[in-house]
N, C-alpha and C positions, 0 to 999 in steps of 0.2 A: 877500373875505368881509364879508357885511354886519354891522356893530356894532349896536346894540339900545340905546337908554338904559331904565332901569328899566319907565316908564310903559309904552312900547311889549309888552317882555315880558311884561308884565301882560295886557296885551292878549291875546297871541297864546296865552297858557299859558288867559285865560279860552276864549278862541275854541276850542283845545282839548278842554278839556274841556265844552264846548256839543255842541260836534260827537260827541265820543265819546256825552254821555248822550241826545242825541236829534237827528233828524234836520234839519239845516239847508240849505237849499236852493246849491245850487252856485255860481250867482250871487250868493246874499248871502255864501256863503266865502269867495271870494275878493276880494269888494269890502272887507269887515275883515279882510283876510290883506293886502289890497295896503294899505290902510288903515294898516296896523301897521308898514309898511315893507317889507311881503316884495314879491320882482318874482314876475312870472304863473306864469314856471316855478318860483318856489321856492312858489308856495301851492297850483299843482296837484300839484307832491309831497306837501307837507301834507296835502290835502283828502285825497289816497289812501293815504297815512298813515291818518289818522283812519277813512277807510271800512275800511278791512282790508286796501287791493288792493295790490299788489307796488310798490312807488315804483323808481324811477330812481337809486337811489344809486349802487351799483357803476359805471355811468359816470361817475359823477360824480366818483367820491372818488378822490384823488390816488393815483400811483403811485409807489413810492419803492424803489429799489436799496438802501437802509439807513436805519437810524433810531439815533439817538443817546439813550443810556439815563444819565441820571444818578444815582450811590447812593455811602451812604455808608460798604457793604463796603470791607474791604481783605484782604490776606492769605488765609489759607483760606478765609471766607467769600469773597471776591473771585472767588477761582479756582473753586469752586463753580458759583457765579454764572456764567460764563465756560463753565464745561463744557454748562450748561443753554442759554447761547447757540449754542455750536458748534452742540450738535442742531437748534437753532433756524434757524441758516442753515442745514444739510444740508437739513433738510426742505423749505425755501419760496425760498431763494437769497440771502435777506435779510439783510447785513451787519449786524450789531450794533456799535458804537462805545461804549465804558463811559468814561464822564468819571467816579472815584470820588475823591471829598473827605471830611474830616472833618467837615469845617463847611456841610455839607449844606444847613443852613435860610440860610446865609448868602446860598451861592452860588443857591443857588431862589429867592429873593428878590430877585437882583439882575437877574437872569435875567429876570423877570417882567416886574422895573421895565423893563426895558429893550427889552420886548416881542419876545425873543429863548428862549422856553422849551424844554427840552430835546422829544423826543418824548413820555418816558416819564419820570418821575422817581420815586423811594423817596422816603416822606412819612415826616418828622419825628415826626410826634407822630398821633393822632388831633382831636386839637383844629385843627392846622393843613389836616388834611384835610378836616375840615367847612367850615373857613372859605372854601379855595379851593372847593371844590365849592358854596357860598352863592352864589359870586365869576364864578360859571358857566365857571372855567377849568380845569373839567377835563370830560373824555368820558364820555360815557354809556355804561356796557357793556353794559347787558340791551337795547341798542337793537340788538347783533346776538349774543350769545354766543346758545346753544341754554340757557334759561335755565328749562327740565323734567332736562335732564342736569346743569344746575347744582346745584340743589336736591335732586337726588337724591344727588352727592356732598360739600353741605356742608351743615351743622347751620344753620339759622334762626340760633340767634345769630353763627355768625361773617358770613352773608348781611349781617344788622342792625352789625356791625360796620366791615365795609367796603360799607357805603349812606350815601345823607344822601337825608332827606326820603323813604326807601322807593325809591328808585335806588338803582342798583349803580355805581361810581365807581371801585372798587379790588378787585383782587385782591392774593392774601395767597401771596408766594411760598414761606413759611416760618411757623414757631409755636416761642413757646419757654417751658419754663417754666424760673421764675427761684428753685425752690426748693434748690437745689444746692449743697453745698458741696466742693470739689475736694481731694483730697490725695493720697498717694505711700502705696500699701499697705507697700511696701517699707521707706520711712523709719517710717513709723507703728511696724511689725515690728521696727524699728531701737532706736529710744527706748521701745518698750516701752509703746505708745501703744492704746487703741480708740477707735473710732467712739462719741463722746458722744450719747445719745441724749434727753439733754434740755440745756435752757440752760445749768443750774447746771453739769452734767457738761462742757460746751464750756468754762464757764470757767474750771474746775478744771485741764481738759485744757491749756489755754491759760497759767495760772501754772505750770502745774508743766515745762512746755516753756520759758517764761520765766525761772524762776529754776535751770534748769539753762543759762543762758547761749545758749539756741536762741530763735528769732524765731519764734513760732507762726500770726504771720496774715504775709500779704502784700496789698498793699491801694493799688490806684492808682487814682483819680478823673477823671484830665487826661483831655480826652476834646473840644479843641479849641471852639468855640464853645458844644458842650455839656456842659460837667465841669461834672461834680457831678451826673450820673445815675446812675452807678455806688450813691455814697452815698444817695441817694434810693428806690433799690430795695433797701438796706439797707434803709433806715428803713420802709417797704412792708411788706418781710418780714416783719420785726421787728412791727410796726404789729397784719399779719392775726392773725399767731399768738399776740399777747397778747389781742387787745381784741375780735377775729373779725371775721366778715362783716359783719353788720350796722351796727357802730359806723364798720367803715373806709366801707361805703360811706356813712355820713353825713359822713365824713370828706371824701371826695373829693368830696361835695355839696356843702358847706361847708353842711353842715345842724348844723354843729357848727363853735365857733371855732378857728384855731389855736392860740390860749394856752387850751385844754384841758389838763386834766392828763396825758391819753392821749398827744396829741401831744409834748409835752413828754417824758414818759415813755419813750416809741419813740426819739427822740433821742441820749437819754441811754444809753440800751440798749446802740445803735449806737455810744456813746462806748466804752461798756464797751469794747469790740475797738479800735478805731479810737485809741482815748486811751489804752488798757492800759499799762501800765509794763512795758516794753521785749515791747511785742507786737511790733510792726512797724520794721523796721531802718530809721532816721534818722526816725521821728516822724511828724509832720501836714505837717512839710514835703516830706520823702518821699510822702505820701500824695498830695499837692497837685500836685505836678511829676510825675507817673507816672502813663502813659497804661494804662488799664482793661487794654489785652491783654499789653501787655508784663509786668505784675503778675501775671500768672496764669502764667507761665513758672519762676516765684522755685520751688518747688515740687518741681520735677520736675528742677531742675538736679543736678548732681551734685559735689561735698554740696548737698544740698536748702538754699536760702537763707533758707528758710520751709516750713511745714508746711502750711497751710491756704491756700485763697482761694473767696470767696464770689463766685460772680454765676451768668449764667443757662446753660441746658444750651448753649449755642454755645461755650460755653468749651472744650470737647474740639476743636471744631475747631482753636481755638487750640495746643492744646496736642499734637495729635497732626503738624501742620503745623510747628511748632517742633523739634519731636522723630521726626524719622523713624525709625519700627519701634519706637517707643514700645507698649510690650503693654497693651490697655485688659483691668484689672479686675486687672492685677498691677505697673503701673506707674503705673497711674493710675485713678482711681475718684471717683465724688463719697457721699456719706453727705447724706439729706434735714435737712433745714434741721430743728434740735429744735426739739425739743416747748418750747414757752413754757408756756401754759395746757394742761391736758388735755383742757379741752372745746373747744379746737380744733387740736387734733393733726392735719397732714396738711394743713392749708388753704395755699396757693399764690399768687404770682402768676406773671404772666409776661404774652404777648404775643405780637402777630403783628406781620411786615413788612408796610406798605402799600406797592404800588406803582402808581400812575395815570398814566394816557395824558393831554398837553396839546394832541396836535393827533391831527387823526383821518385816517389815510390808510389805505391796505392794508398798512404796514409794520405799524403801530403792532395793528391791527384783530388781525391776525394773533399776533403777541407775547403781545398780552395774552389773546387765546382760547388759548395756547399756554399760558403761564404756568399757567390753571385744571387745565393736564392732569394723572392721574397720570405721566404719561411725563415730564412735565419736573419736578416734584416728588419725584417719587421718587430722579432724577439728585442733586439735593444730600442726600437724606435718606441714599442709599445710600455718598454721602461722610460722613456724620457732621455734629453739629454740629447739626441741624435736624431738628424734628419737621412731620412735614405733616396740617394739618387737612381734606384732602382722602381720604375716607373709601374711597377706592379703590388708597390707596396700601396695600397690603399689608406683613402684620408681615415677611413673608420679606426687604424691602429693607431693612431696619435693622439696620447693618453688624454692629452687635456687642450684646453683653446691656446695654451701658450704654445707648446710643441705645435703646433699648428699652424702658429701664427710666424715663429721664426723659418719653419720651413717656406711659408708663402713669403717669407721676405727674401731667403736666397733666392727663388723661380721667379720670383717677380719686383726683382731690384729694377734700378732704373739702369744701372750699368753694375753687374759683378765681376771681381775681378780675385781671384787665387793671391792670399798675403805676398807682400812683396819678396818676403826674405824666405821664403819658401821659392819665389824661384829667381834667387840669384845662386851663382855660383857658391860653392859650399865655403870654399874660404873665405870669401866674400858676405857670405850668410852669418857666418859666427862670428865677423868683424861688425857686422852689422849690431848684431847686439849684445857686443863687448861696448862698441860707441854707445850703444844707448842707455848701457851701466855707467859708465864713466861720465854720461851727460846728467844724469839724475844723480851722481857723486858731486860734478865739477861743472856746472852749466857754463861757467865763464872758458871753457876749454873749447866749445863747443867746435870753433872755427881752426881750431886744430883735431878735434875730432874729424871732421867733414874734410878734411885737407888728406889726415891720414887714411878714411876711406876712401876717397878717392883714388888714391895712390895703390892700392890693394884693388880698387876693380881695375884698374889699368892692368895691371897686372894678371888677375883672374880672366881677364875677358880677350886676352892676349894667348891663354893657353888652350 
């Protein structure tokens, strides 16, 4: 495969687009195709590219008995995952291989460096999927999906979500929204407890379960290269629902500083639970050492070891995958995130999984037109756990009223809005919740935490 240095692809992306907006003579195509480094047979493909006429790929493009998928599922998502592969091999013959890590961004990074990339990989953040797609290592999709049947089953903004530069780069196995709070009807019914339906009511609920000698939240961060995203989509939450849409997204622009009052304020919010006096059994340090899924289990044990845990609608999978014949809506439930402000009651975040192709063959081609279908979407939605923004997946596959109920709160938030630190800058993203470790360690640092982030988006948003 031939390499490109910058200049050259310059070249051939203008050549391109010469040739799309007006007629260039065939001899002169390929004298600046060969020009640019292409050989004769790759720029009479080009040239029939450009014209309209069927090019010669499918000979071309490798053939592969399996592809190797790397992601940073474990557990119920995992197995999910795994069941949408089996189908995947029945239907094409195509082995599937799943290398799944914690430290996702670590090992795709080293992977790279090493000019060793998996087929298919789950992307980190949105930030780092712009970047590889600038980097041109990842595959183009709209160059073969059927992309009229695309568009008819996803909404322009999730299309604009997973593109860069108006490509399509990434498809989105899953969606989730993160306004959720999880608890046990049963223990609720126990202590004599309801569903708070605003802040003040959450914290009321939360001392009065405290100073009856019960632990009211449960709450882990650890989350391997990237703890402290957990807290981070606290702070998010917390964030949309006092100050709204508009402000967070100045926020995530950094059209606003971080030593704002707001952000500072979102923070402290987030201490309120995280810091409470005996909210959470063993403290910040407990919170520090305990990984996000293991945390959301504290709950539903028996005696419940905590009443509450905050994060996003995948958490049932967790929790029904831990608990077999656990009964959703009488053993488990979540109650939406209260109301902060009244004028914006119901606003949301959350988010989709990306996943992109780094080498192009018939294994890979296949997967990822497979991944777009209702039929392989629906496979994880109809386990739980995962809302699909694939508008063909019908209400009937949504196992129970809960899955149901979190999908109708992403479509129908009053304002949704994609986690903050998912689209800031990637250096920026991981400072983000290195600060939010350090403030559940050192809350009195706070205003040198927020000083040092700041100092880092200045920087990130500078480059």
């Amino acid at each position: 495969m031939l390499v490109f240095d910058r200049r050259q692809r310059r070249q051939l992306d203008q050549l391109v687009e010469d040739a799309v907006g007006e007629h260039i003579p065939r001899r002169q195509f390929l004298y600046r195709a060969m020009a640019a480094g292409l050989s004769i047979n790759a720029a009479t493909t080009l040239l029939a590219a450009c014209q309209g006429e069927p090019a010669p790929q499918a000979s071309a493009l490798e053939k592969v008995q399996s592809i190797d998928v790397l992601t940073v599922w474990s557990g119920e998502e995992l197995e999910s995952f795994n069941m949408i592969n089996a189908a995947f091999t029945k239907k094409t013959g195509i082995k599937v291989n799943v290398e799944a890590t914690r430290d996702l961004l670590a090992v795709l990074t080293t992977r790279l460096r090493g000019n060793s990339p998996p087929d298919i990989s789950g992307i980190s953040s949105i930030n780092h999927f712009h970047e590889l797609a600038s980097q041109n290592k990842l595959v183009r999709l709209d160059t073969f999906l059927d992309m009229k049947q695309y568009q008819k089953n996803y909404a322009q903004a999730w299309i604009d979500f997973s593109s860069h530069d108006g490509k399509l780069y990434a498809v989105l196995p899953k969606a989730n929204t993160k306004g959720t709070i999880w608890y046990n009807p049963r223990a609720f019914h126990e202590v004599g407890a309801s569903v708070p339906q605003t802040w003040d009511e959450l914290i009321e609920l939360s001392d009065k379960l405290a100073s009856q000698g019960k632990y009211p939240w449960s709450l882990g961060v650890e989350s391997g290269a990237t703890s402290g995203w957990p807290a981070a989509d606290w702070i998010a939450e917390i964030y949309i629902n006092k100050y709204g849409p508009e402000l967070y997204d100045q926020w995530v622009a950094h059209k606003i500083p971080w030593t704002h009052p707001s952000i500072k304020d979102a923070f402290q919010t987030f201490g309120r639970i995280a810091l409470g006096k005996h909210y959470v059994n063993g403290g910040a340090q407990a919170i520090l050492a305990t990984n996000f899924q293991d945390a959301s289990y504290l709950p539903f044990e028996k005696p419940p070891r905590a009443y509450m845990y905050y994060l996003g609608d995948f958490t049932a999978g967790f929790i029904k995958h831990q608990f077999k014949g656990i009964k959703s809506g009488l053993d488990f439930n979540f109650f939406p995130f209260p109301e902060i402000n009244p004028r914006y009651k119901g606003s949301v975040i959350g988010g989709a999984d990306l996943m992109a192709a780094f080498k192009d063959n018939n294994g890979t081609r296949q997967f990822m037109e497979f991944m777009t279908t209702a039929e392989a979407q629906s496979i994880w939605v109809r386990r739980g756990g995962a809302t699909s923004v694939n508008s063909a997946v019908e209400k009937s596959v949504y196992p129970d009223a809960i899955a149901w109920a979190t999908a109708q709160q992403m479509t129908k938030a009053m304002a949704f809005r994609v986690s903050a630190d998912d689209l800031m800058p990637q250096g920026l993203e991981s400072a983000f919740w290195k600060g939010a470790l350090n403030y559940i360690g050192d809350p009195n640092q706070l205003d040198n935490i927020l000083n040092n982030l700041e100092s880092i988006a200045l920087i990130a948003n500078q480059s």
